[in-house]
N, C-alpha and C positions, 0 to 999 in steps of 0.2 A: 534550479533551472526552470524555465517556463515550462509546464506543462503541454500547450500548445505546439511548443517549438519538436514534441515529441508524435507530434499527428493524433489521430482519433482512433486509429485501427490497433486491435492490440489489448487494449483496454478490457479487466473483469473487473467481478464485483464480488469478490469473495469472505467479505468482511459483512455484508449487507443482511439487514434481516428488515424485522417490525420497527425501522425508526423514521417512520417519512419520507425516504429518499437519501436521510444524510447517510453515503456510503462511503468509506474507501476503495480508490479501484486501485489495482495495482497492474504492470505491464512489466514481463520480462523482456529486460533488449538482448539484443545480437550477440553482446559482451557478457552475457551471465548477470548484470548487474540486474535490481529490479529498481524501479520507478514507482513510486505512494503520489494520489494526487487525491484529494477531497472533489467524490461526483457534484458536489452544486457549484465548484467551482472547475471547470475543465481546462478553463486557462490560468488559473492560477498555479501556483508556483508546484513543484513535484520534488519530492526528496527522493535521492538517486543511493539507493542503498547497494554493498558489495554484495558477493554473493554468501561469503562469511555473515556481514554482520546480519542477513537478512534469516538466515540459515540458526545464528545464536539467537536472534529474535523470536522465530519458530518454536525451536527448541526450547527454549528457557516458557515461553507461553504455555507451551504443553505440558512442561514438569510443574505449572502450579507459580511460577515467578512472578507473574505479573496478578496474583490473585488479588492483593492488597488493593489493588483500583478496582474491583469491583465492588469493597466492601466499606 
C-alpha cells in the first residue's frame, strides 16, 4: 500500500543509527498490524506486516536468525 495513504503521524525510527538517514520507520495501526516504509522515501510503498509475522520477525532477529546478513 502507499505509504502516504497512511498519513505522517505515527511514524518511528527504531531501526536508525550511523547510516545517513537511510532508516526504517515503522508505524503500528489501530488493527495491531505494523506498517515498514523506507524514511527517504515516505511515500513510497509500505509493507503492512500481521502482528504474528512482525512478532516471528522480532523474535527469530533476537535469537541470532537473521545473523548470516551481517556477515
Amino acid at each position: 500500500m502507499p505509504a502516504r495513504d497512511l498519513g505522517n503521524d505515527g511514524w518511528h525510527k527504531p531501526w536508525s543509527g550511523g547510516n545517513g538517514g537511510n532508516c526504517l520507520e515503522a508505524m503500528k495501526l489501530a488493527d495491531g498490524r505494523v506498517a515498514v516504509r523506507q524514511s527517504t522515501d515516505p511515500d513510497g510503498p509500505a509493507l503492512i506486516y500481521t502482528r504474528g509475522e512482525i512478532t516471528a520477525f522480532i523474535q527469530g532477529a533476537k535469537a541470532g536468525e537473521a545473523d548470516f546478513l551481517l556477515s
